[in-house]
C-alpha positions as CSV (number, residue, x, y, z in Angstrom):
1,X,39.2,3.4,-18.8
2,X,39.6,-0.4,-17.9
3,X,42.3,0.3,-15.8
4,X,40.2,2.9,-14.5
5,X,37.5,0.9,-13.6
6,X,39.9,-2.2,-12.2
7,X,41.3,0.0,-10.0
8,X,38.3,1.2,-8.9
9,X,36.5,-2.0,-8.8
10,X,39.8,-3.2,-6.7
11,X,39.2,-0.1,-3.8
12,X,35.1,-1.5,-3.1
13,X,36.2,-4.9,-3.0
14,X,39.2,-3.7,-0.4
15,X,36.6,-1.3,1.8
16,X,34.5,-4.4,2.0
17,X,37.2,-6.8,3.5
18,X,37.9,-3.5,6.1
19,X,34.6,-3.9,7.2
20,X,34.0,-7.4,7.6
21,X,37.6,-7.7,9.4
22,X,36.3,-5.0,11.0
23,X,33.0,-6.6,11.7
24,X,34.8,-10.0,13.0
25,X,36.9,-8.2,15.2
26,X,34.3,-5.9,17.2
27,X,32.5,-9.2,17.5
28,X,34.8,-11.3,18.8
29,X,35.3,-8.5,21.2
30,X,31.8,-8.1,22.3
31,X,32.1,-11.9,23.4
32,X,35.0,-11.5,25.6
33,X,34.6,-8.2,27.4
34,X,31.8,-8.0,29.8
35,X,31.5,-8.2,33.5
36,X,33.7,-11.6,32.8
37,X,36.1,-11.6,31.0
38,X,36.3,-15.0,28.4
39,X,39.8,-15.0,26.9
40,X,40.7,-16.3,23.5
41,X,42.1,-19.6,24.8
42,X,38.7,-19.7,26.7
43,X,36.8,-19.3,23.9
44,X,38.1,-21.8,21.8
45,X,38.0,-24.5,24.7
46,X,34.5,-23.5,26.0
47,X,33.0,-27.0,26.2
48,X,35.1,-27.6,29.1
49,X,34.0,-24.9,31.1
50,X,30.2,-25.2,31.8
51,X,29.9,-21.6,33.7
52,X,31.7,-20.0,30.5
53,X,29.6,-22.1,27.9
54,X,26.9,-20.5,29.4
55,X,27.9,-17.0,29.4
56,X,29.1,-17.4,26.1
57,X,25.6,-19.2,24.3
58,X,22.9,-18.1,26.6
59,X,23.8,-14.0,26.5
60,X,27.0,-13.1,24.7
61,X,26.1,-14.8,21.2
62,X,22.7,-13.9,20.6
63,X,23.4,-10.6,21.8
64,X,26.6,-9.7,19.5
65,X,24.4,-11.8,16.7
66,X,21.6,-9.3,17.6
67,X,23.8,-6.5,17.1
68,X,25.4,-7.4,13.9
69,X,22.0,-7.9,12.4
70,X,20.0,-5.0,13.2
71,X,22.7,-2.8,13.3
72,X,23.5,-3.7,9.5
73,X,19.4,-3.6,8.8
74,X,19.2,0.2,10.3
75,X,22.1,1.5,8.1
76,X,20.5,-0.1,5.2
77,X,17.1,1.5,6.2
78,X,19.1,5.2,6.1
79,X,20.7,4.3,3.0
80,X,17.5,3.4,1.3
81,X,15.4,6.9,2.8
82,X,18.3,8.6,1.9
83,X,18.0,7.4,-1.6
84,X,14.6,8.1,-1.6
85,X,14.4,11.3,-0.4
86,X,17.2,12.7,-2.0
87,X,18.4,14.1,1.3
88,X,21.8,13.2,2.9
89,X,20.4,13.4,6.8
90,X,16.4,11.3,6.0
91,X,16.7,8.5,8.8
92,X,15.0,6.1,10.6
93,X,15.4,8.1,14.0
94,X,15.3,11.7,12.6
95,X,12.2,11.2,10.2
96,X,9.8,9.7,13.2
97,X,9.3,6.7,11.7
98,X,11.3,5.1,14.6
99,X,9.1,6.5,16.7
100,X,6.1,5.9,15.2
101,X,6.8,1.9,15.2
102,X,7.8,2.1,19.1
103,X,4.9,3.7,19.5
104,X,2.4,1.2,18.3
105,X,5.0,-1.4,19.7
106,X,4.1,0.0,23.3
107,X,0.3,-0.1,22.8
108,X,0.6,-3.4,21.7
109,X,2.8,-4.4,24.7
110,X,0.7,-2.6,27.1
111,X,-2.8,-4.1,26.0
112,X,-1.3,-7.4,25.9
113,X,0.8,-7.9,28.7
114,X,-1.9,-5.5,31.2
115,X,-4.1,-9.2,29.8
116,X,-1.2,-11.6,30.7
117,X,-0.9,-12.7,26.7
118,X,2.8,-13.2,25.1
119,X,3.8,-11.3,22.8
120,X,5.3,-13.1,19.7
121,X,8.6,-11.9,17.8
122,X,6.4,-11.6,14.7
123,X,3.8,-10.2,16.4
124,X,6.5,-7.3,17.9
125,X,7.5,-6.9,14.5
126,X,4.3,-6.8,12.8
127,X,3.3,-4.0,15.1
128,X,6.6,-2.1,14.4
129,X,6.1,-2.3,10.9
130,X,2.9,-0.3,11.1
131,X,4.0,2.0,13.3
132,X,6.5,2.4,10.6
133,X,4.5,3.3,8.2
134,X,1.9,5.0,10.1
135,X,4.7,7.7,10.7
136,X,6.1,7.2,6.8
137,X,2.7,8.3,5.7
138,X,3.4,10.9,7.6
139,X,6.2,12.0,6.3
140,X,5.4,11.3,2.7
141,X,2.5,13.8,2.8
142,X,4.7,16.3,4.4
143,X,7.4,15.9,1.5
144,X,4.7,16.5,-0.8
145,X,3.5,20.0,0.7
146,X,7.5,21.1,1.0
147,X,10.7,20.7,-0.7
148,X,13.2,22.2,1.6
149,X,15.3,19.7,3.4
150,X,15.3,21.5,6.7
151,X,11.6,21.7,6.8
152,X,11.0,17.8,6.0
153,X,13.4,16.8,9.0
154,X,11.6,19.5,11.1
155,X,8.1,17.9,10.4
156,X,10.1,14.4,11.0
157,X,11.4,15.5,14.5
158,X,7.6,16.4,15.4
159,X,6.0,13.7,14.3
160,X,8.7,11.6,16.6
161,X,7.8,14.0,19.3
162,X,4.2,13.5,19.0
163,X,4.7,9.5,18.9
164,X,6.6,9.8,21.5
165,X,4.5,11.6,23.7
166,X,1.9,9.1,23.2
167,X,4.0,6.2,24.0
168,X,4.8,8.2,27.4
169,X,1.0,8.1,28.0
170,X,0.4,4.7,27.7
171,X,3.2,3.7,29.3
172,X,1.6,5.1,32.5
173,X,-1.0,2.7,32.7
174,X,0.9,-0.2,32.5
175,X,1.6,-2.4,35.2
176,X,5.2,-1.3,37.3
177,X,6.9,-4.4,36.3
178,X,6.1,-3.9,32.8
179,X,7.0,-0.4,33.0
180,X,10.3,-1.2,33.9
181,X,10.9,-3.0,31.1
182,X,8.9,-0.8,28.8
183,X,11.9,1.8,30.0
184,X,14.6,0.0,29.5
185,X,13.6,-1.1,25.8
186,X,12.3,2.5,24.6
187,X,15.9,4.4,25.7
188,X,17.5,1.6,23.4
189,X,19.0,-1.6,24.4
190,X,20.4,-5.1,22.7
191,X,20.4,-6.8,26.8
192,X,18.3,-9.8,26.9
193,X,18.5,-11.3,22.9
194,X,17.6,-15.1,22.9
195,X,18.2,-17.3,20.2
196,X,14.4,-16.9,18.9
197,X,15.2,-13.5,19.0
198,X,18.0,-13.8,16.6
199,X,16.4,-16.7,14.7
200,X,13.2,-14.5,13.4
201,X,15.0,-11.2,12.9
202,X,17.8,-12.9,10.5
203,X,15.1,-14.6,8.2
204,X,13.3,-11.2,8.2
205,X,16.2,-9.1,7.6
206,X,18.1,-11.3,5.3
207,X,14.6,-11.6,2.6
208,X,14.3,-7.7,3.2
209,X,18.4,-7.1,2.1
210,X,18.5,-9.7,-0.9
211,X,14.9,-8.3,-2.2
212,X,17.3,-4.8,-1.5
213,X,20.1,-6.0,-3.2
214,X,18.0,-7.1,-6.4
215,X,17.1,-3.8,-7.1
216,X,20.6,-2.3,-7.4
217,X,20.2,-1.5,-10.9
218,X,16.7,0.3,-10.8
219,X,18.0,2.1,-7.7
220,X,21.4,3.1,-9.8
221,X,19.1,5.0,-12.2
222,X,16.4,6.5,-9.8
223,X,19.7,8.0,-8.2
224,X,20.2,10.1,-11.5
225,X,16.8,11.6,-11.6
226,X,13.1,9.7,-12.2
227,X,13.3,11.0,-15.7
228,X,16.2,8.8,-16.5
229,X,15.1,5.9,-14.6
230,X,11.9,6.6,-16.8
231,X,13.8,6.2,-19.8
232,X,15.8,3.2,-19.0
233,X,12.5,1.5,-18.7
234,X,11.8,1.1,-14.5
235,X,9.1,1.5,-12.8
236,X,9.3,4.6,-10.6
237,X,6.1,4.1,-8.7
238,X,6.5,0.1,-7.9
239,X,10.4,0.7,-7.0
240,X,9.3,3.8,-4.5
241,X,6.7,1.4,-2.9
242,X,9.6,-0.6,-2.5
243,X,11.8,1.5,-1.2
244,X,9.4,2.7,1.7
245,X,7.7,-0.6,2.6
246,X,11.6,-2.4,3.0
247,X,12.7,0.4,4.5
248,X,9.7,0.5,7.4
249,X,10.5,-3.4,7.9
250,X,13.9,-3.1,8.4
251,X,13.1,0.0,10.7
252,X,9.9,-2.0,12.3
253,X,12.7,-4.9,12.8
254,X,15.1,-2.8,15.0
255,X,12.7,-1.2,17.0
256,X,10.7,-5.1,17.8
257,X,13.8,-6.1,19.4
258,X,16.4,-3.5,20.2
259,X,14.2,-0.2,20.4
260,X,15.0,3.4,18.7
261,X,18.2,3.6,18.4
262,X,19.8,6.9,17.2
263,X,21.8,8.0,14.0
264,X,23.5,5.1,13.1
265,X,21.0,5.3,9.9
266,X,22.5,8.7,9.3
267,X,26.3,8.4,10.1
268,X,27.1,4.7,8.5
269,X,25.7,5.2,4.9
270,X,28.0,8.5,4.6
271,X,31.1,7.2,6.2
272,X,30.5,3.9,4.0
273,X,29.5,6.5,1.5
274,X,33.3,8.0,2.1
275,X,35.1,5.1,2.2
276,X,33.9,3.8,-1.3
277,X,33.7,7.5,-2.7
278,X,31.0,6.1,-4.9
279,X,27.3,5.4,-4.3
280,X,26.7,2.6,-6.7
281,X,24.3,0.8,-5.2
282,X,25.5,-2.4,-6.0
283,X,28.2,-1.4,-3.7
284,X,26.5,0.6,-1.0
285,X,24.0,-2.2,-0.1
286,X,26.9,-5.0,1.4
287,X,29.2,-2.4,2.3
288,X,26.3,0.3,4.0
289,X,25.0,-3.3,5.8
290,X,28.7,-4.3,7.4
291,X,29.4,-0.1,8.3
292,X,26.5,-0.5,10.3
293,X,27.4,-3.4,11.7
294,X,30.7,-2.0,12.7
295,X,29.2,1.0,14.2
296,X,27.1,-0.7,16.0
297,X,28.8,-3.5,17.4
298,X,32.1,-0.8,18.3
299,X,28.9,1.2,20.1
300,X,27.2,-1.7,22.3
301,X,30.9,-2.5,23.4
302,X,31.4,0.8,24.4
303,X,27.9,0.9,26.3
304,X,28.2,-2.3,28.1
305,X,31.8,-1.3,29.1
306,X,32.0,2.7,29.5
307,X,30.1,2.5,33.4
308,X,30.3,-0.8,34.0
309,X,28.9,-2.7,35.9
310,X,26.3,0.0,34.5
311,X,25.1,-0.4,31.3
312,X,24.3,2.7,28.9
313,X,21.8,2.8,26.5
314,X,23.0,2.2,22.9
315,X,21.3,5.5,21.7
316,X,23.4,7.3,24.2
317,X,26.5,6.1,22.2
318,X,25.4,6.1,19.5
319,X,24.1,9.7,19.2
320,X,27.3,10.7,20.7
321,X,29.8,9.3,17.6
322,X,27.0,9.9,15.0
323,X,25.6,13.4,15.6
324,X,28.9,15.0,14.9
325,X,28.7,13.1,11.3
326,X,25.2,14.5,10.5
327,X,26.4,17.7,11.7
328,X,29.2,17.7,9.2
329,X,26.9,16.6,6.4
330,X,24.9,19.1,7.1
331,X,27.8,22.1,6.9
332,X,29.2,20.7,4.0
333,X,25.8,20.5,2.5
334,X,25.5,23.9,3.1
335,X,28.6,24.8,1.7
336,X,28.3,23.4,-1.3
337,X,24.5,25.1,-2.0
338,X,26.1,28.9,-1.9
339,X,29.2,28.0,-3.9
């Protein structure tokens, strides 16, 4: 059984080396490629090239920074819905709650802005954040009324439909320049991070994954049934406040900066989830937050490089490398009911 365990112990610690390699590597590469290319020698000698140094710590940093970050916070998010709900496709994106925070993001940018007053990273992610869990409420009442997984995503995919409908409406009476980049942000987009940018959401997002990480343990026993956790003495009701309200600022924190951006909450945790063929949490937490960060950095690479010098939204990549994931988790979790 020790043996058992080393060996076991020995394939985690293995999957998460793979993904920080893999991590370093899709980061390094979303410095260099771009409509100029910075090559390695480049990079290492970029004080002597002021046009490069430029490039290099005015967009391509904060922006692969940016990604690493929030792409790492919104597989987290999935992992812990996922968790909560008990259901292997409950999301950021798929359950509204995205919506709901870009939602109240837009009002907020709209009123604001139409009044020619800034709008703060905190205050972006404050508003996010109850957008979050304006739509979470949602969602909880819903899962209370039904217990069928197809139904609760259903009632998510409306709810994101009715936020987003809103958003559409008050986006018309903004101001043309503001619409433009009202546009641009609500398809999905990491363009145009700044080091404040980066500064606020890694303070916010590293609290929110340590305070995640800290409740391995309680979350290893909710994960075998609110009885047993029960019985091994946690509290059920503080750790699901938990869950939601970390979940909804790691969502609100995404959506602040980057807007919604699709099934990467989905896809990650179960191909981390794969790779680790366990879902300790202890595990899941680092390894679900660098999967993300892979998938997301591989993504915005693809987006700012597919149609260049056109640049795709990151939703658009993403959906198309993560919806065939969900879909297979969804077959095999249909499989496995009639067997």
């Amino acid at each position: 059984m020790t043996g058992e365990y080393k060996n076991r112990k020995h394939r985690y610690l293995m999957v998460l080396i793979f993904l920080g390699v893999g991590a370093l590597f899709f980061f390094v590469l979303n410095i260099c490629i771009g409509s100029v290319r910075i090559s390695l020698s480049e990079l290492l000698g970029v004080e002597t090239n002021g046009t490069i140094a430029k490039i290099l710590w005015d967009i391509r940093l904060p922006r692969a920074a940016a990604v690493f970050i929030l792409g790492g916070a919104l597989s987290l998010a999935g992992y812990l819905l996922q968790t909560f709900f008990n259901n292997p496709i409950a999301g950021p994106f798929v359950l509204g709650i995205s919506s709901g925070a870009k939602m109240v993001v837009a009002l907020v940018m709209v009123f604001l802005m139409g009044r020619g007053v800034g709008v703060s990273s905190a205050a972006m992610i404050f508003a996010a954040f109850i957008g979050a869990m304006i739509s979470m409420g949602f969602v909880l009442l819903v899962s209370r009324k039904i217990n069928n997984m197809s139904m609760l995503v259903v009632s998510g995919v409306m709810i994101g439909y009715i936020c987003s409908a809103i958003t559409e409406l008050v986006v018309t009476f903004a101001e043309d320049a503001d619409i433009v980049n009202l546009h641009n942000w609500s398809r999905g987009s990491f363009s145009g991070m700044t080091w404040e940018n980066v500064k606020v959401m890694t303070v916010v997002v590293s609290v929110t994954v340590l305070a995640v990480f800290l409740m391995s343990k309680p979350l290893a026993a909710y994960q075998l049934g609110e009885g047993y956790a029960k019985n091994m003495g946690v509290n059920v009701r503080l750790l699901r406040m938990c869950i939601v309200v970390f979940s909804s600022i790691l969502s609100a924190c995404i959506v602040a900066f980057a807007g919604p951006i699709s099934f990467v909450g989905i896809a990650a945790p179960h191909l981390v989830k794969k790779l680790l063929n366990t879902v300790e949490p202890i595990w899941m937490i680092p390894a679900c937050f660098l999967g993300g960060s892979v998938f997301c950095l591989f993504c915005d690479l693809l987006a700012k490089t597919m149609l260049a010098p056109t640049e795709l939204s990151i939703s658009t990549v993403t959906a198309i490398f993560g919806a065939p994931v969900v879909l297979w988790v969804m077959i095999k979790r249909r499989k496995e009911s009639h067997v």
